[in-house]
Biopython code that builds the backbone (N, CA, C, O; Angstrom):
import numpy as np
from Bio.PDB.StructureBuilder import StructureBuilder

atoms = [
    (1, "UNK", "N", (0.847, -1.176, 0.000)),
    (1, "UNK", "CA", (0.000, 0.000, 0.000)),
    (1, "UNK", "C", (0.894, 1.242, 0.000)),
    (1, "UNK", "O", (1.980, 1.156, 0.574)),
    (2, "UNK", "N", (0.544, 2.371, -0.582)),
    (2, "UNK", "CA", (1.210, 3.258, -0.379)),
    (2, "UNK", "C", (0.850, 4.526, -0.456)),
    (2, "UNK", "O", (0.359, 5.314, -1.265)),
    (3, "UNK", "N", (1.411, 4.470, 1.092)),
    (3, "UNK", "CA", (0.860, 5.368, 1.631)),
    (3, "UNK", "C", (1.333, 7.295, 1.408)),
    (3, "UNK", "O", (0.845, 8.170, 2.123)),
    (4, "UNK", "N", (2.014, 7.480, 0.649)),
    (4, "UNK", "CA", (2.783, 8.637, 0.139)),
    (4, "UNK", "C", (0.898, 9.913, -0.630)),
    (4, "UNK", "O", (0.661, 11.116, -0.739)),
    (5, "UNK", "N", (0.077, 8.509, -0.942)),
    (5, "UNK", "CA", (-1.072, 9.232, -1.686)),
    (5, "UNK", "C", (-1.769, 9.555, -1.178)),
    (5, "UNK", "O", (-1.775, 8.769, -0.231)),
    (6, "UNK", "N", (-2.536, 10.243, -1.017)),
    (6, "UNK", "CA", (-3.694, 11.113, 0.003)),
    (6, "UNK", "C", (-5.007, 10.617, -0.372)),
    (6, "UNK", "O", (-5.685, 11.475, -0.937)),
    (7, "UNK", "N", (-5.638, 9.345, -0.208)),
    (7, "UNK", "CA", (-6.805, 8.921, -0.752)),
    (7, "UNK", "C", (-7.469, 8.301, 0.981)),
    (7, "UNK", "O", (-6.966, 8.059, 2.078)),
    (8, "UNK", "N", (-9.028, 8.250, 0.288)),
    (8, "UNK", "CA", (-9.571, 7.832, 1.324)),
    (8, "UNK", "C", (-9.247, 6.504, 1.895)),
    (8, "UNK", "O", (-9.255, 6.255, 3.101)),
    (9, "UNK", "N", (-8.972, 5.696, 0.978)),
    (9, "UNK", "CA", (-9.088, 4.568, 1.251)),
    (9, "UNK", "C", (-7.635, 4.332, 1.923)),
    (9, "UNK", "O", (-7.581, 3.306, 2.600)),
    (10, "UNK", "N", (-6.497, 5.067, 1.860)),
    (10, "UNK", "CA", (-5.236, 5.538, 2.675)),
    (10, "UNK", "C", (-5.492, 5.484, 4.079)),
    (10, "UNK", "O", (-5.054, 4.854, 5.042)),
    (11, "UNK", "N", (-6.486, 6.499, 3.830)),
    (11, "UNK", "CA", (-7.010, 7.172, 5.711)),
    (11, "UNK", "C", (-7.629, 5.430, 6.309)),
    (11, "UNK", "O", (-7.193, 4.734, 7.226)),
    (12, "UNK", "N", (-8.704, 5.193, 5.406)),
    (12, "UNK", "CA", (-9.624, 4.210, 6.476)),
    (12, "UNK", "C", (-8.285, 2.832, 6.417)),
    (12, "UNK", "O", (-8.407, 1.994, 7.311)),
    (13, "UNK", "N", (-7.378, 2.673, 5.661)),
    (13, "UNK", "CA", (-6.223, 1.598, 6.024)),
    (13, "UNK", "C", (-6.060, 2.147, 7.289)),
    (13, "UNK", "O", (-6.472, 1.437, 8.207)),
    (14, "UNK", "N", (-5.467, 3.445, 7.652)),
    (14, "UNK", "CA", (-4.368, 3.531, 8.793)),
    (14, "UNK", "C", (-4.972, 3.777, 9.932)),
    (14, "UNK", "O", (-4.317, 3.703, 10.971)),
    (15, "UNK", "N", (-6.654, 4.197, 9.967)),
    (15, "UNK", "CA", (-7.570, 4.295, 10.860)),
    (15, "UNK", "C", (-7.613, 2.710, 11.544)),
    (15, "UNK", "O", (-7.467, 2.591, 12.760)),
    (16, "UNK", "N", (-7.792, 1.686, 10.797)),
    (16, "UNK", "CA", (-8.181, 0.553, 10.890)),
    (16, "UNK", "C", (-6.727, -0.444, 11.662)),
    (16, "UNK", "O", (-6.925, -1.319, 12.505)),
    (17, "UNK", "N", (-5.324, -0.056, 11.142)),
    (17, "UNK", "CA", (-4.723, -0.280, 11.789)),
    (17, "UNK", "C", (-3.922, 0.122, 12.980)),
    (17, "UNK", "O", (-3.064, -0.404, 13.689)),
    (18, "UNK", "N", (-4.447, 1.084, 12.927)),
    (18, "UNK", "CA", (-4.034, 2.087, 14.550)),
    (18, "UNK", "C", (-5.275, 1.381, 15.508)),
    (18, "UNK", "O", (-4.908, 0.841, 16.552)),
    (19, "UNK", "N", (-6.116, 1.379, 15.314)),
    (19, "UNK", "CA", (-7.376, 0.890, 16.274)),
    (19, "UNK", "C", (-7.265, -0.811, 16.806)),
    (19, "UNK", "O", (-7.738, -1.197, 17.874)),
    (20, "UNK", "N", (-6.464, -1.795, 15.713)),
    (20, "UNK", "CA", (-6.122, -2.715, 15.836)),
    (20, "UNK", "C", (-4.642, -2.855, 16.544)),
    (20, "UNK", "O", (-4.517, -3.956, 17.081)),
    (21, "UNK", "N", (-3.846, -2.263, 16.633)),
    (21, "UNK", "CA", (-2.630, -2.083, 17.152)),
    (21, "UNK", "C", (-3.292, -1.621, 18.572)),
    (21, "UNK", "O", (-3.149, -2.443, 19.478)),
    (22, "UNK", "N", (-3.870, -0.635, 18.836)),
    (22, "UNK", "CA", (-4.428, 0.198, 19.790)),
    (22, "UNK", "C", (-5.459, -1.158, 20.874)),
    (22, "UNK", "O", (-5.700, -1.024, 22.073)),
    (23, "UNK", "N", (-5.750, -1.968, 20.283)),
    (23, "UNK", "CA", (-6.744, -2.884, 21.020)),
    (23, "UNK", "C", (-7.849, -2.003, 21.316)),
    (23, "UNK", "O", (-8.557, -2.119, 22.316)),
    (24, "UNK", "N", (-7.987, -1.073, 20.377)),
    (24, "UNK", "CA", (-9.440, -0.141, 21.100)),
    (24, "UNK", "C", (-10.494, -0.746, 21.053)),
    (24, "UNK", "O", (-11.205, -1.099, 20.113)),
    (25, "UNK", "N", (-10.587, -0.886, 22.488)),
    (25, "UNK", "CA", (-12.760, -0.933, 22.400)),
    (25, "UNK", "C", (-13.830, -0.387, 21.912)),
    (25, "UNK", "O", (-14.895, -0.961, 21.682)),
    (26, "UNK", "N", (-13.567, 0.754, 21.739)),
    (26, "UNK", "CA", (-14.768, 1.185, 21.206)),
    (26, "UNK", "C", (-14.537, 1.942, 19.540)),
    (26, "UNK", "O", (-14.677, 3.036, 18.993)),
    (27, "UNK", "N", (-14.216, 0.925, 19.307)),
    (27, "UNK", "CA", (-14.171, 1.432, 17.550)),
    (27, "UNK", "C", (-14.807, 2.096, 16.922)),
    (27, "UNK", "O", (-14.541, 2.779, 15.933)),
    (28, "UNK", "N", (-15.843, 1.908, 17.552)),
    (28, "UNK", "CA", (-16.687, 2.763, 16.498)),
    (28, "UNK", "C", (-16.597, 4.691, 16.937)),
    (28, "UNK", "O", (-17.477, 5.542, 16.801)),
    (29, "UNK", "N", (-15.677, 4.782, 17.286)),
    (29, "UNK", "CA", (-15.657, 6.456, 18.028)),
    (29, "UNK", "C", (-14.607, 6.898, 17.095)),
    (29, "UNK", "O", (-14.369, 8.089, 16.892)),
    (30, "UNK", "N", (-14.087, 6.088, 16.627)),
    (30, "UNK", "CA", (-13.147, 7.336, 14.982)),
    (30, "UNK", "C", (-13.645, 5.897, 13.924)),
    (30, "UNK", "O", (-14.070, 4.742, 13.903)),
    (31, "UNK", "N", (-13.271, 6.857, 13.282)),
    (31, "UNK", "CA", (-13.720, 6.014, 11.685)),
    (31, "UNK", "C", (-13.263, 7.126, 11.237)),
    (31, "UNK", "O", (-12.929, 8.194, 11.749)),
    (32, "UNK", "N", (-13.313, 6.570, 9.863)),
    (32, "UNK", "CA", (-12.710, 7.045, 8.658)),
    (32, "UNK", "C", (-12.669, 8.243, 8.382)),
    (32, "UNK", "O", (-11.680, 8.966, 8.506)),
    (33, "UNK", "N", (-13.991, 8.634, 7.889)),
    (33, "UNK", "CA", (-14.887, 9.818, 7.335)),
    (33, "UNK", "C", (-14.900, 10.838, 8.076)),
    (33, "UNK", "O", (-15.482, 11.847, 7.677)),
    (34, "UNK", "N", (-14.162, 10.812, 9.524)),
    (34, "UNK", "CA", (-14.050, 11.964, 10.403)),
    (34, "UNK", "C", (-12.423, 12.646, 10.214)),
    (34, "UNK", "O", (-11.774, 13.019, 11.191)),
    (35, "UNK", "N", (-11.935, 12.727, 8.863)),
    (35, "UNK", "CA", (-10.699, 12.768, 8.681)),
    (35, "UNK", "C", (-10.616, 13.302, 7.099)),
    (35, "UNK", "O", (-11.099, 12.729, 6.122)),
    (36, "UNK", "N", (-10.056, 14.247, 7.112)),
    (36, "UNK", "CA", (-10.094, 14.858, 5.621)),
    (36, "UNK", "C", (-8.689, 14.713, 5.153)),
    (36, "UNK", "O", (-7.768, 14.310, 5.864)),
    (37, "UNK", "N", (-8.583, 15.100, 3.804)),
    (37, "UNK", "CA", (-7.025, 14.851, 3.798)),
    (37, "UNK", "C", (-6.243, 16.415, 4.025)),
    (37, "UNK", "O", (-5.251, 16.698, 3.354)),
    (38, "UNK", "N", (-6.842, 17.413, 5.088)),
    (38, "UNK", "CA", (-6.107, 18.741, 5.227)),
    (38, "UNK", "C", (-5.275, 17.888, 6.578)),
    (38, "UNK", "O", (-4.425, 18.590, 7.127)),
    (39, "UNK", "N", (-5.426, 16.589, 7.099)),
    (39, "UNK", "CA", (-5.034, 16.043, 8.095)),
    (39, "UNK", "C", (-4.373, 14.941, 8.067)),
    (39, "UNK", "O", (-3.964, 14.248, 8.998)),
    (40, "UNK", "N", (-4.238, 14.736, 6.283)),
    (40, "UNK", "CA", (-3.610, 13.230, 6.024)),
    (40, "UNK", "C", (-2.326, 13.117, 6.833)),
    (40, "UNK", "O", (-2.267, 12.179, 7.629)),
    (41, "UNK", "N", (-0.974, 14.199, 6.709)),
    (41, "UNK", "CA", (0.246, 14.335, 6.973)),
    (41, "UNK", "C", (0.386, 13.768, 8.401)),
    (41, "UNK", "O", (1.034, 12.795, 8.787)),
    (42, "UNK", "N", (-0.503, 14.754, 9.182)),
    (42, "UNK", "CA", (-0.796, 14.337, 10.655)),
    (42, "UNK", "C", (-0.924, 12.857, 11.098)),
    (42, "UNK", "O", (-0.100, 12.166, 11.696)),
    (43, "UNK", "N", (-2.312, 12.508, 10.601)),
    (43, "UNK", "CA", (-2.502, 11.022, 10.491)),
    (43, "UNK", "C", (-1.262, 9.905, 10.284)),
    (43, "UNK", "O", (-1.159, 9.068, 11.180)),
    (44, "UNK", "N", (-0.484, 9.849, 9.362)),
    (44, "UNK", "CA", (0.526, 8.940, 8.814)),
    (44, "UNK", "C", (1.384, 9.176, 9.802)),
    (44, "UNK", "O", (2.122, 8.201, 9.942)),
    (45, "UNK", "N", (1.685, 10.279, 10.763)),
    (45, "UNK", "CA", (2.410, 10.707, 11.153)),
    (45, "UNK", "C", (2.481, 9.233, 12.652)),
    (45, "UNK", "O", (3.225, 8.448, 13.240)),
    (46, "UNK", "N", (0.859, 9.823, 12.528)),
    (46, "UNK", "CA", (0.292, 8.899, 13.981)),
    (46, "UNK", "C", (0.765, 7.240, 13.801)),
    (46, "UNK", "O", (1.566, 6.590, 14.471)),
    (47, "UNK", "N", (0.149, 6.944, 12.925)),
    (47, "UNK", "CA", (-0.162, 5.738, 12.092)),
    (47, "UNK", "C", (1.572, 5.035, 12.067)),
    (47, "UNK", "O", (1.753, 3.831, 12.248)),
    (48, "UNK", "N", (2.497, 5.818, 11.864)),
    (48, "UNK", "CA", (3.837, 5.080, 11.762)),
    (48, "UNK", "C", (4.614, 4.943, 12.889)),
    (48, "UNK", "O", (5.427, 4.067, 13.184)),
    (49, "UNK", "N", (4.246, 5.946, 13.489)),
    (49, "UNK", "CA", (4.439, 5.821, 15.515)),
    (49, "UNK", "C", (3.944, 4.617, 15.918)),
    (49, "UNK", "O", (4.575, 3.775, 16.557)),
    (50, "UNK", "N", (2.561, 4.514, 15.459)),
    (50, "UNK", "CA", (1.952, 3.352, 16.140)),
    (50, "UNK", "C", (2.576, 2.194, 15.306)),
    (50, "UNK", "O", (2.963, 1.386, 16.151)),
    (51, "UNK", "N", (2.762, 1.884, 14.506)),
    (51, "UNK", "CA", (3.222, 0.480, 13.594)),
    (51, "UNK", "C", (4.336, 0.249, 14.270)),
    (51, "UNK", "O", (4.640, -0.917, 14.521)),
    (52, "UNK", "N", (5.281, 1.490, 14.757)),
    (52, "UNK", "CA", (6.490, 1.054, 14.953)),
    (52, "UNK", "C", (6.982, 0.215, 16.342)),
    (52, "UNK", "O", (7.999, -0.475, 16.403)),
    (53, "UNK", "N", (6.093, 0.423, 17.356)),
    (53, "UNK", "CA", (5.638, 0.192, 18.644)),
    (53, "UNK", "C", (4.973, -1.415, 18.922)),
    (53, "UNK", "O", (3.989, -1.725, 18.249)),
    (54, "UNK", "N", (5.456, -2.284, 19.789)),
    (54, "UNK", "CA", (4.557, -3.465, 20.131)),
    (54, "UNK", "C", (3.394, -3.104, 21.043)),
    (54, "UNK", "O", (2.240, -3.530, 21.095)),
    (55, "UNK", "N", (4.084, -2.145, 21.777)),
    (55, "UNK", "CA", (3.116, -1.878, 23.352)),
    (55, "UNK", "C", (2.893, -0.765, 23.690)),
    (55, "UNK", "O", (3.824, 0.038, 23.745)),
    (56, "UNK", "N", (1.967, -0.499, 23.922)),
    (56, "UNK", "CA", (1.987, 0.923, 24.564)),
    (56, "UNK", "C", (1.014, 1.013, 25.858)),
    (56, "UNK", "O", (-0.071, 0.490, 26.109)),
    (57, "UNK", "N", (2.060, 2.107, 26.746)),
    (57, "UNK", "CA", (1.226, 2.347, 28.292)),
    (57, "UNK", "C", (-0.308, 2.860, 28.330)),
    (57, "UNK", "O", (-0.988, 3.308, 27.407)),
    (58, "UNK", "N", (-0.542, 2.712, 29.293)),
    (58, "UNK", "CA", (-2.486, 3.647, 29.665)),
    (58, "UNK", "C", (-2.075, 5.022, 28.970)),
    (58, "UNK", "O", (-2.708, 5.642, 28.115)),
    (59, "UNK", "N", (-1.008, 5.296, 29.483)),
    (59, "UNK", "CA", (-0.773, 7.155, 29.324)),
    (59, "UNK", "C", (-0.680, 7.178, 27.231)),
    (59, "UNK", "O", (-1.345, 7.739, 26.359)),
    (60, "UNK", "N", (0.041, 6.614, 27.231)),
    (60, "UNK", "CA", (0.491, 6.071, 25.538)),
    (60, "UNK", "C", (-0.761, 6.499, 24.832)),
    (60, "UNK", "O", (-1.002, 7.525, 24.195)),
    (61, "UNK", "N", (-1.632, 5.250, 25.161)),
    (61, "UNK", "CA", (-2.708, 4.976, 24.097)),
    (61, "UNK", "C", (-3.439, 5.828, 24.773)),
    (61, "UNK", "O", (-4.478, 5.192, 24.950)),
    (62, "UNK", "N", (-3.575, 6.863, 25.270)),
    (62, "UNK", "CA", (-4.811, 8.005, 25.847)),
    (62, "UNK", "C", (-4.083, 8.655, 24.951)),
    (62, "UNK", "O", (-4.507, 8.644, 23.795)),
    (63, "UNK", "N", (-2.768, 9.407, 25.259)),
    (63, "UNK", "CA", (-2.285, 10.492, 24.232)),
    (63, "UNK", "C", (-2.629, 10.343, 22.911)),
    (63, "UNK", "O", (-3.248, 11.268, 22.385)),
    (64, "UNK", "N", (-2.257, 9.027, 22.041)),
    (64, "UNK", "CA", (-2.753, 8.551, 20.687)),
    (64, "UNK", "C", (-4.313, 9.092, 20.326)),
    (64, "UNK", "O", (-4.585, 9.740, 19.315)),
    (65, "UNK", "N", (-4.979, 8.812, 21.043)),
    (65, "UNK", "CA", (-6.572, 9.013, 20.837)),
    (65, "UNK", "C", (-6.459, 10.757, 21.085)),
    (65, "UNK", "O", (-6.469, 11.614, 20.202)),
    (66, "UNK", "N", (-6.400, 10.870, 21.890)),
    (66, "UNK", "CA", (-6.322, 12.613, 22.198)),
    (66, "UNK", "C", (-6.128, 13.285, 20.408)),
    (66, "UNK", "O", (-6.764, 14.033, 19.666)),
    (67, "UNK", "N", (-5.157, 12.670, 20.363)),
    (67, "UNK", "CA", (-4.141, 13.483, 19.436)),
    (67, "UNK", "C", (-5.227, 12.989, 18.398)),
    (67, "UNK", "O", (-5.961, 13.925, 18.080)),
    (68, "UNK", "N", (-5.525, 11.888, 17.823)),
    (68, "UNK", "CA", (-6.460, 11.591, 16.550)),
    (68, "UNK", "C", (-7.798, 12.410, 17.300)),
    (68, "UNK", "O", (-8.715, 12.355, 16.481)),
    (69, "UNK", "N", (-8.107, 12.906, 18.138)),
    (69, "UNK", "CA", (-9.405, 13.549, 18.922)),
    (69, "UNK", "C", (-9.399, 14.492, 18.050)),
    (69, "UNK", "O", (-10.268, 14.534, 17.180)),
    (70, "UNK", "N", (-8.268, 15.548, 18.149)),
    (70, "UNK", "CA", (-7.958, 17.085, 17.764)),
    (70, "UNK", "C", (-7.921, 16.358, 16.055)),
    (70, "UNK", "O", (-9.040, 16.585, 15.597)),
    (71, "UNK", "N", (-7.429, 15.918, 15.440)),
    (71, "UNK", "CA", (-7.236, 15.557, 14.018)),
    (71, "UNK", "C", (-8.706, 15.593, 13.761)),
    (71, "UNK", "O", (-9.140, 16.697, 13.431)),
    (72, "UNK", "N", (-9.110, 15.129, 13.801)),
    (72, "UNK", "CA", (-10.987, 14.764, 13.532)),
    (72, "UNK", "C", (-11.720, 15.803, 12.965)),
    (72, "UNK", "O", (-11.890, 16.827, 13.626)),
    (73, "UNK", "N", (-12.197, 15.696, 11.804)),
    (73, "UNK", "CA", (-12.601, 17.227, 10.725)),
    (73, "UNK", "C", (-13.380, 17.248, 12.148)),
    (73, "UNK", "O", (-13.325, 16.328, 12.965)),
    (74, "UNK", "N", (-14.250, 18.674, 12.337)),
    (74, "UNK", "CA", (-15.185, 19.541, 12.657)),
    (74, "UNK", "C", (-16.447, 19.587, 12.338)),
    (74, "UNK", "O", (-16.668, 20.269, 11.337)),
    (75, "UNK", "N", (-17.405, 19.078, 12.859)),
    (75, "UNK", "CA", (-18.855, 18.532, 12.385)),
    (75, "UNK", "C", (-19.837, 19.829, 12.150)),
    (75, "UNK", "O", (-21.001, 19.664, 11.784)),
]
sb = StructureBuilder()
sb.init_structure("model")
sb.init_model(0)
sb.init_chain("A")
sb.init_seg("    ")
for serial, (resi, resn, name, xyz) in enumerate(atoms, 1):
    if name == "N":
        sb.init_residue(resn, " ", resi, " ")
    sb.init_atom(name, np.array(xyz, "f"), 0.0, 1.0, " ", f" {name:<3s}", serial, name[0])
structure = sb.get_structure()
């Protein structure tokens, strides 16, 4: 996959594997479509932090979400 392109289907890959890396419970609280590409850079940014990582602390995976919180287009 490659990820250098700014497409949706980019975003919902790295959404999908941050949430799976993340063991998040409640998945359904980011998705895809809450993510434009004025935020792609950001995102990948997140997304390769997290790939690069086996584990992460309580404090870890709160900051992660925080940070994709603020990323999240504006409803």
């Amino acid at each position: 996959m490659d990820l250098t392109k700014k497409s949706p289907e980019n975003v919902e890959y790295m959404i999908d594997q941050i949430k799976q890396k993340l063991r998040m419970a409640n998945v359904g609280a980011i998705k895809p479509n809450h993510f434009d590409s004025e935020m792609y850079e950001e995102l990948k940014d997140i997304y390769e932090m997290v790939d690069r990582k086996d584990r992460f602390s309580p404090s870890e995976m709160q900051a992660i979400v925080e940070e994709l919180g603020q990323l999240r287009r504006k409803q």
